[in-house]
N, C-alpha and C positions, 0 to 999 in steps of 0.2 A: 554515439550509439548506432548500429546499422539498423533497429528498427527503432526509430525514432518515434518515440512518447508522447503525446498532446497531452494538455491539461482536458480535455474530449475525451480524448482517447483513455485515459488514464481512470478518470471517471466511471467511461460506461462498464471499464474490466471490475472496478470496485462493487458497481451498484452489480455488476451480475456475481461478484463474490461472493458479497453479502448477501444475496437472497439467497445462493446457495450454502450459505453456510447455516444460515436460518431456516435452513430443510433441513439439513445435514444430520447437523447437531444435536436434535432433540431440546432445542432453545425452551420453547414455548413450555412444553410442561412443566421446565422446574422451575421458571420462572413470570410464569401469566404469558398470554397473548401480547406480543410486540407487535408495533404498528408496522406491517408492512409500507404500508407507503412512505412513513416516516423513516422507516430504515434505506427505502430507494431516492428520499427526496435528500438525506444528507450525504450518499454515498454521490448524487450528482453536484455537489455544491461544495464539499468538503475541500477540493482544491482551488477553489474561485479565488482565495486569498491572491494565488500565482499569477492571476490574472492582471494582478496590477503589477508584475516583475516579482523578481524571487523574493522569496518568504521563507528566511533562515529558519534553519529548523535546530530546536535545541532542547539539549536532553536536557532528563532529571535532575542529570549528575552535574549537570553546566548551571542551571537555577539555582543550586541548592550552595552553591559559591555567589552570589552575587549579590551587591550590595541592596538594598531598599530603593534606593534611584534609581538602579538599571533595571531593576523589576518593574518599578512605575511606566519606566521610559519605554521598558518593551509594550506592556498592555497598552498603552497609549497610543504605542505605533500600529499595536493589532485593532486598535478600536477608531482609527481613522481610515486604516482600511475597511473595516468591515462599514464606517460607514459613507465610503466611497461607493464602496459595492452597492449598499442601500439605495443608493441616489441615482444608481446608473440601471440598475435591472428591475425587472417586475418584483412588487411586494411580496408574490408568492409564490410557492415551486407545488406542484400537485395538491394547491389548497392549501399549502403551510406555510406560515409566516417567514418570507426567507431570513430576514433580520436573526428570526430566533434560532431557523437551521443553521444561518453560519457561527451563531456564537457556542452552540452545543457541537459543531463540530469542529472547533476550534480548542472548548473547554474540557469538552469528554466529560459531560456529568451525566450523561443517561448511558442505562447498556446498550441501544440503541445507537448512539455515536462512538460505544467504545470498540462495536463487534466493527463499526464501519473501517474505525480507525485499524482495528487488527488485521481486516480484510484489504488494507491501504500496505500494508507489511508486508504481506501474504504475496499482493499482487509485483510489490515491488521486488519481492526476493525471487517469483516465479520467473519475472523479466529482465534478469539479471543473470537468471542459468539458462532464458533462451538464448542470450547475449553469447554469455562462455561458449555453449555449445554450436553457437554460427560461427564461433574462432575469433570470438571479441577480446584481444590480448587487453584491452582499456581495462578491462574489469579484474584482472589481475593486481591491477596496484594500488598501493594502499591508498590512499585517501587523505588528502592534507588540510587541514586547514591554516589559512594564511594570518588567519588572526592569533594565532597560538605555533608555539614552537616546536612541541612533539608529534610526530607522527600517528595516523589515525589508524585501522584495520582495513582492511579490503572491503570493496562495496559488502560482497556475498555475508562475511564475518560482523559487520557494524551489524546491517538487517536482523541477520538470526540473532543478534544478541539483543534487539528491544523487541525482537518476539519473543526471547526467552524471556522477556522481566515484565511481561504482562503478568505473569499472578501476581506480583508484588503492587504492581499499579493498580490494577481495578479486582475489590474482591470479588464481584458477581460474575464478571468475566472469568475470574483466577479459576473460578470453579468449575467452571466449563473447560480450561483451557485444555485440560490433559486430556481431553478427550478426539480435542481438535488435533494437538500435538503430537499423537500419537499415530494420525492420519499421515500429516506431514511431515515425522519422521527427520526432527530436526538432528536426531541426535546422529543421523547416516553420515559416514564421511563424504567430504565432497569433493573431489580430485578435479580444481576446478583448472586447472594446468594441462591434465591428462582430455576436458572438454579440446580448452583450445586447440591442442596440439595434431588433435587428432579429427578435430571437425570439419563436417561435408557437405557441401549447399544444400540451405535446407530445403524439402520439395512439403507443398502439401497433403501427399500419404504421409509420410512422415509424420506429420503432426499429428494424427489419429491413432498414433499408433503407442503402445508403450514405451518408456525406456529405462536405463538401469535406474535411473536418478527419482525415487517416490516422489520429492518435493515439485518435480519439475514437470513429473506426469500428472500428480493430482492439480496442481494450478493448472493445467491445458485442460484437464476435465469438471474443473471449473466452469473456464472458460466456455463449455459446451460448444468446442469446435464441428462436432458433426451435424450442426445443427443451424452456426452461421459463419458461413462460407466468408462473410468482409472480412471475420478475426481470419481468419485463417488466410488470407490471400495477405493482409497487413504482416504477419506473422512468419511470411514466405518470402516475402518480397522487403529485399533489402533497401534505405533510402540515403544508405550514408555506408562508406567504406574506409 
């Protein structure tokens, strides 16, 4: 990546998604009062897993093939991490049981850890067309994985397709989704080719500014860059070529 990701860094873009999206959206009235803190204390915590080295990430469509044992054998693995984490960091995160934030952000049983998770997609797809458009040729190719024989999609391609399959995952979520979706504009083409080929160092006017790509501009005004200047200096300033 030229702008290189922390599990930090990664975090605070989410918890600031998330609360924007819990403005956004009109969450609250069709659904009760959500706990804000509760939605900034999982959106801080949600990647801690990473913390202890990578934390394969596996779809629906990969569970729903696997035997009884590998299921056991995955939760098992998820559930000595989490209680790694437990034993190494403070019991609470803004008053909340951390134990119980990483396993709901882990599980997805509140809408509360599923807006996090959506806003975890969101931000990952937003940093992925800042990529393209800094002339990141990486993000152009498909995506392999080493444990399986077929070939995977392109970063940009995998993203928007487990954002498209939130309504099928969470129905509380689902029902909001179109609303968000429609913001985001999944369904625009994205000439992500036409980014790299033609892409110009990026400057920080630049990022305040609009561009053709909706997906790419609303995640930057997520991000509320005119408001902190560290995202935007991060944002500018390349760490890897």
């Amino acid at each position: 990546m030229f702008f290189r990701s922390t599990v930090g860094i990664h975090a605070s873009r989410v918890e600031q998604i998330t609360l924007q999206l819990n403005e956004r959206m009109g969450i609250r009235p069709k659904f009760g009062e959500l706990s804000k803190s509760r939605l900034a204390a999982i959106a801080r915590v949600h990647g801690d897993l990473h913390l202890l080295g990578a934390h394969p990430h596996v779809s629906p469509a990969e569970e729903e093939n696997w035997t009884d044992e590998q299921i056991v054998q995955h939760w098992r693995k998820r559930d000595d991490r989490i209680r790694a984490l437990v034993d190494t960091y403070p019991a609470t995160e803004q008053g909340l049981d951390y134990e119980d934030l990483l396993r709901d952000a882990t599980e997805l049983r509140t809408l509360e850890s599923q807006i996090v998770h959506y806003a975890s997609l969101v931000n990952q797809y937003g940093e992925i067309l800042h990529e393209l458009h800094a002339g990141n040729g990486a993000f152009l190719k498909r995506i392999k994985d080493p444990k399986k024989e077929y070939t995977l999609l392109p970063p940009l391609d995998a993203v928007r397709r487990l954002l498209q399959r939130i309504p099928g995952r969470f129905q509380e979520l689902g029902a909001i989704y179109w609303r968000i979706e429609r913001q985001l504009r999944l369904d625009q083409p994205v000439d992500a080719r036409y980014y790299v080929e033609h892409a110009v160092p990026l400057t920080t006017s630049m990022l305040i500014h609009p561009t053709t790509c909706t997906a790419y501009t609303l995640w930057r005004s997520y991000l509320q860059l005119n408001s902190r200047p560290e995202e935007v200096t991060r944002l500018s300033t390349p760490v890897e070529s």
